[in-house]
C-alpha positions as CSV (number, residue, x, y, z in Angstrom):
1,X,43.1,-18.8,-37.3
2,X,44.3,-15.3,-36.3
3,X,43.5,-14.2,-32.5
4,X,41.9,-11.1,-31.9
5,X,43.3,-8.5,-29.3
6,X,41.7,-7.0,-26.5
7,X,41.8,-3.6,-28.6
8,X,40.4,-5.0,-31.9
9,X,37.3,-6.7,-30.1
10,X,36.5,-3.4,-28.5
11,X,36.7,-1.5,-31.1
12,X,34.4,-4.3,-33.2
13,X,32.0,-4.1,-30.3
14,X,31.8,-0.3,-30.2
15,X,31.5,-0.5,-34.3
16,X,28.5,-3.2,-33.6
17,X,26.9,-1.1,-30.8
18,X,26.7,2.0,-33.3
19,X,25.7,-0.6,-36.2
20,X,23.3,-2.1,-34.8
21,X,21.6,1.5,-32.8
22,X,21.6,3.3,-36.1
23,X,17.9,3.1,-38.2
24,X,17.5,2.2,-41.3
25,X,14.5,3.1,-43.3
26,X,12.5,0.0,-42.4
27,X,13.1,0.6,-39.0
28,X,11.5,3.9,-38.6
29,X,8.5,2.4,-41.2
30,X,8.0,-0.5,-38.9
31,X,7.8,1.9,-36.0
32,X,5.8,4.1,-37.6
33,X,3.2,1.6,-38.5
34,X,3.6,0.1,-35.1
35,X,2.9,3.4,-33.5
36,X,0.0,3.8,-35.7
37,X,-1.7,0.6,-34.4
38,X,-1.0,1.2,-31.4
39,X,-2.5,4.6,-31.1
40,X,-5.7,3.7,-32.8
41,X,-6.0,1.0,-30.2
42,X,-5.2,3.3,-27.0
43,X,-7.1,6.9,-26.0
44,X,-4.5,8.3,-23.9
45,X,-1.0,8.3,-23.9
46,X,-0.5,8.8,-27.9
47,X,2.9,7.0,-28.6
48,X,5.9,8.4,-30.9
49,X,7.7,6.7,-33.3
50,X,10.4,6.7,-31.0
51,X,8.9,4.6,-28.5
52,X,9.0,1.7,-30.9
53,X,12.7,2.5,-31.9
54,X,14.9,-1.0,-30.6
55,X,17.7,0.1,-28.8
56,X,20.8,-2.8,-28.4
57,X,23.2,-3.0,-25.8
58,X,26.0,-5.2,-26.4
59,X,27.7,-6.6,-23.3
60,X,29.1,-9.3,-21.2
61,X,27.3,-12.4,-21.0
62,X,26.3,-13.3,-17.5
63,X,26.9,-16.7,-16.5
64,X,24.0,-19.4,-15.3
65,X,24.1,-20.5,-11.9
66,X,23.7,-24.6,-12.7
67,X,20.5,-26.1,-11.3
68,X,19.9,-28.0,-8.2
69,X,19.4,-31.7,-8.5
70,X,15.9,-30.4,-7.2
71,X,15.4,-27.5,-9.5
72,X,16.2,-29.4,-12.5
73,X,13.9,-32.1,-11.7
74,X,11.3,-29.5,-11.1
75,X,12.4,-28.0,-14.6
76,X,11.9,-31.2,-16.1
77,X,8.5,-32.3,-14.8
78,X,7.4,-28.7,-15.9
79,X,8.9,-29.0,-19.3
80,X,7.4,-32.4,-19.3
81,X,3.6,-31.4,-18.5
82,X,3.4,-28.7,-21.1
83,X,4.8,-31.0,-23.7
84,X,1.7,-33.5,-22.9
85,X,-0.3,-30.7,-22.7
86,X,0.5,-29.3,-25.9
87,X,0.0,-32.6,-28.0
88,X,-3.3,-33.3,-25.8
89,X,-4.3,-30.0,-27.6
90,X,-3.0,-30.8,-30.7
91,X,-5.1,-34.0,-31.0
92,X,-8.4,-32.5,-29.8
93,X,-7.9,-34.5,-26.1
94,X,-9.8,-32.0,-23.3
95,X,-8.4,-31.6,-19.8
96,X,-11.1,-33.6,-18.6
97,X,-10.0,-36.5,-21.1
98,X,-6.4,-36.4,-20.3
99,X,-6.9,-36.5,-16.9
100,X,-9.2,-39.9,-17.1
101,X,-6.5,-41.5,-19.6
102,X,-3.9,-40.8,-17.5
103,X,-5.9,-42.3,-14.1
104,X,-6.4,-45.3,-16.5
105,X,-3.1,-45.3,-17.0
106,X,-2.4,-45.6,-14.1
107,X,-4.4,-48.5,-13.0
């Protein structure tokens, strides 16, 4: 596998950024139709095309912090509550119901 050099990647990143910022014909349909929805749901403020028009910014990556012991347990036990949630809902289970399963669960 051939390395890239510091000057290649930038110049593939600049060719990306320009890539990627000019639009094509869908995008400026999409926008258009986006703008047209959107105005016939506001009454001031009429939007351009152009506010629907994605700009992307290619860049460095910041890098995560890692979690606390804490934070990730908190991260979990969130994570964990909407994932019971979420199949409760799925199977037609009401808060109220959930909440007596789980207190007979408990017992």
């Amino acid at each position: 596998m051939q390395e890239t050099s510091y000057r290649d990647y930038k110049t593939w990143m600049l060719y990306l950024n320009e890539l990627l910022n000019t639009p094509s014909k869908e995008d400026y349909y999409l926008a258009q139709l986006t703008s047209e929805v959107a105005n016939v749901l506001r009454t001031k403020n009429r939007l351009k095309i152009e506010d629907f028009l994605i700009e992307f910014e290619l860049g460095e990556r910041e890098e995560k912090k890692p979690l606390s012991r804490e934070e990730e347990n908190q991260r979990l036990s969130d994570l964990t509550a909407m994932a019971k949630s979420s199949m409760a809902a799925r199977m037609g289970i009401t808060p109220k119901q959930r909440k007596e399963l789980e207190e007979k669960g408990r017992k």
